[in-house]
N, C-alpha and C positions, 0 to 999 in steps of 0.2 A: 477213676478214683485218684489215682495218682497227679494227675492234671487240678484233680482240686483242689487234694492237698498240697499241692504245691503254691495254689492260689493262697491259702488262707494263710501259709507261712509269710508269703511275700506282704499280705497286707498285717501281719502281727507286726513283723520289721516297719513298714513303714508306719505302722502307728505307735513303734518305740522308737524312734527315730524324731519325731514328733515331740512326744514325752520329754526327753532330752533336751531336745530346743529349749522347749519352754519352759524346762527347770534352768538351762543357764543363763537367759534371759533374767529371769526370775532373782536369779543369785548374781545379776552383774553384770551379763552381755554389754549392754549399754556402755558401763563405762570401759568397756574392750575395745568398743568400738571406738571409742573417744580416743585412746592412745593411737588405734592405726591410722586415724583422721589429721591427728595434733603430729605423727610421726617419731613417737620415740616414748618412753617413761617421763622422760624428762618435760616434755609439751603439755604432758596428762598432770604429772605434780605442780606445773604451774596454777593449772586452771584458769580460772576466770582472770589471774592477772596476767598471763603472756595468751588470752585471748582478742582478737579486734572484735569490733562491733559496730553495725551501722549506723549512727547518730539520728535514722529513723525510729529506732524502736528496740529492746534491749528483748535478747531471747528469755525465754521459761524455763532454759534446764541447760544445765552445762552440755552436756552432748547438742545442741541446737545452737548454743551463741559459737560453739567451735566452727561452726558451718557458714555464717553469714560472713557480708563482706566490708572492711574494717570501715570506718568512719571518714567520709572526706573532711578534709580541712585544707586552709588557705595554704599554700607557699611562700605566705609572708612577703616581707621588701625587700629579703636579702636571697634571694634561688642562684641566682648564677645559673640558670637554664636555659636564658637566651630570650626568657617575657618582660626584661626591663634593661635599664641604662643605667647605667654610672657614669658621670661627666659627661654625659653626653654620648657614650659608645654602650654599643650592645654588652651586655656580662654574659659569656657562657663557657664554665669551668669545662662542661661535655664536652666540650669541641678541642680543649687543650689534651696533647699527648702526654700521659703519665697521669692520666683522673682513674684511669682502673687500676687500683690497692686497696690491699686491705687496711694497712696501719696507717690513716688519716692523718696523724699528726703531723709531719713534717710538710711544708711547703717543696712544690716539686715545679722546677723549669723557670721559674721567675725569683725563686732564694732557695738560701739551704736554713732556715728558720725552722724548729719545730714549737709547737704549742704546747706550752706548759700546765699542768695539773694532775690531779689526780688518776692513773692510769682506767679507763673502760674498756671493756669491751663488749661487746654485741655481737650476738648469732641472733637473726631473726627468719623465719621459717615462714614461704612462701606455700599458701594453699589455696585450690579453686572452690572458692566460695559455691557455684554452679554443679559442681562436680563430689559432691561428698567428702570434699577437703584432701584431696586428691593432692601429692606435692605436683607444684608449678618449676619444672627446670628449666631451665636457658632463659629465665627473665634478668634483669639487669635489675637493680636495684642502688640510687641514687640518696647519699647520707648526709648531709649538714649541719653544724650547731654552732653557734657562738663558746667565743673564747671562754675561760674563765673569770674575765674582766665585762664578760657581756656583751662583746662584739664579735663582731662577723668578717671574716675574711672578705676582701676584696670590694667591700663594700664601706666599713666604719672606720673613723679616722685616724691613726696610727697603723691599720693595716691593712690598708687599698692596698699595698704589694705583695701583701701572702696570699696566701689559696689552699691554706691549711686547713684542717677540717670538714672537709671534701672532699667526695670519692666513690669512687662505681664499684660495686660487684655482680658477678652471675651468680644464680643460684644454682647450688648441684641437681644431683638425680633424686636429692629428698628435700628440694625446695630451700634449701639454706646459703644463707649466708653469711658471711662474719665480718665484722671490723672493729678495729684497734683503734682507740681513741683518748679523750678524757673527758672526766666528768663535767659537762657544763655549766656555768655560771648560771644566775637566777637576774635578769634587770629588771627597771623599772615597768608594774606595769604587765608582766606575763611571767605565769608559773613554768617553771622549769622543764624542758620540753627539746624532743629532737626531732630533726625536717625527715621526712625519705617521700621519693617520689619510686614508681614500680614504672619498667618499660619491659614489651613484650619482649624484646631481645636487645642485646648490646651495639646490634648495629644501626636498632633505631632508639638509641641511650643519647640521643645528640643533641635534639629539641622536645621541648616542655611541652608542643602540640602531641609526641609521641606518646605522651606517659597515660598509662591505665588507669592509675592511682598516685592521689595525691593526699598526703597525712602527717598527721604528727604522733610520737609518742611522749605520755607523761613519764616522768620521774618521783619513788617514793617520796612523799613527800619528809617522812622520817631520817630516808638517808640523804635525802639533801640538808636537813638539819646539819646531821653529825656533818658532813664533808663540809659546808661553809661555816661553821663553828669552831671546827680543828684544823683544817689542811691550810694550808698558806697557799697566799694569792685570791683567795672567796671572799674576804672580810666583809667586802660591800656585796654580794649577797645575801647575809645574814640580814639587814633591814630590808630590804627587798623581796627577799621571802615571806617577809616576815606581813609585807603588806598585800599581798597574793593568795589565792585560793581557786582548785578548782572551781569552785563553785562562782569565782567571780571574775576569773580570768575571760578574756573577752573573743578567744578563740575556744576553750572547751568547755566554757558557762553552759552551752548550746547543747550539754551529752546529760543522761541520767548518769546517777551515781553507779550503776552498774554496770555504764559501757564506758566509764572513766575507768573501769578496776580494769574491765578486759584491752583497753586500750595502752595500761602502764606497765612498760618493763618491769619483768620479775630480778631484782635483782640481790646478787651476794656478794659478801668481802667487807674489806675494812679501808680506810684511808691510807694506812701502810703497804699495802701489797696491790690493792686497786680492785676494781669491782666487774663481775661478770653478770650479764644483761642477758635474757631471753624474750621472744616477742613472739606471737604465733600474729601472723598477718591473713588476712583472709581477701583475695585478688577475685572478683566478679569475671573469672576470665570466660 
């Protein structure tokens, strides 16, 4: 008898046990799970705007688009990654010593020039798409964007000699990264948008063959209003924005309107004190 009542207590517990489950489920699980996936409160309050998404097909539920893996897109004519020429020689910033920093602005080894505008910054948050969004640490992660003027280091003319605006980081043990930068300019022709390429580690951050992932992110297009309408130095992005839309830009026309949101920096601040940027990136590792 004692043997049995001992059986029936054990299965009372595991069928309250159960019970429990399935009321916190019920009450929210899901979006619990969604913060330990995105890695913080902060990941989880972005939602669907510091989410990637694969420009195959846009998930069903926030806890689901957290998990896929972000949108490839082009690297454009200006990478500096070592897939094209300028004048005739290879461009690859990866290869120059002093490309791992975090505060991109200042040109390093070839001037002491820094890139003017409105202060950004970015933490963006590496996760295995494969893995239940798992953080990805010791990946490298490669940043690039045109000036405020619209150009590109090392490539457009008045600064083939800087290499500003470029720059490596690792990600930690919760998948992040951060860099220090400014707000980019909007030109002719393409909605306002920043490069990054993801490399499985820093020692193979040196050629463009190496990278896992290759992407762009958008920019509000509200806070690109205010910034080229008030801050000085943007004034020719104000018509230039003006003639642009995701929906008709010619590199993310290509996404539904719901992997554009999970694709664009979440961001805050004002033109006075400068703006801080979150990204949840999701790596097919």
């Amino acid at each position: 008898m004692k043997s049995l009542q001992h059986d029936l207590e054990a299965m009372a517990e595991r069928s309250r046990v159960r019970r429990q489950a399935l009321q916190w489920l019920l009450a929210g699980g899901s979006a619990a799970l969604l913060v330990s996936c995105g890695g913080g409160s902060n990941d989880a309050a972005s939602g669907s705007a510091g989410t990637s998404a694969n420009s195959s097909g846009s998930g069903t539920s926030t806890a689901t688009t957290g998990c896929v893996a972000n949108a490839s897109e082009t690297n454009g004519p200006y990478p500096s990654d070592g897939s094209n020429t300028v004048n005739g020689m290879v461009s690859n910033v990866l290869q120059q010593s002093g490309v791992v920093r975090s505060d991109i602005r200042p040109s390093f080894e070839i001037s002491s020039n820094t890139a003017a505008g409105v202060p950004l910054t970015l933490e963006i948050t590496l996760v295995n798409s494969n893995n239940l969004c798992a953080p990805l640490s010791g990946y490298a992660v490669y940043l690039w964007h045109c000036t405020r003027d619209g150009a590109y280091s090392l490539y457009s003319n008045g600064v083939q000699n800087e290499n500003y605006l470029r720059g490596v980081q690792v990600s930690d043990t919760s998948g992040k990264v951060a860099f220090t930068t400014i707000f980019p300019g909007c030109y002719a022709g393409r909605y306002p948008h920043i490069h990054f390429e993801v490399y499985p580690s820093l020692a193979l951050a040196t050629l463009y063959t190496n990278r896992v992932l290759t992407s762009q992110m958008a920019l509000p297009r509200e806070t690109c209003q205010t910034v080229y309408a008030t801050a000085a130095g943007y004034a020719q992005s104000v018509n230039n924005l003006a003639g642009v839309t995701l929906a008709n830009d010619n590199v993310f026309a290509d996404n539904t309107t719901a992997q554009m949101q999970q694709m664009t920096a979440a961001l805050t601040g004002n033109v006075d004190s400068g703006f801080a940027g979150t990204l949840l990136v999701g790596v097919p590792a």
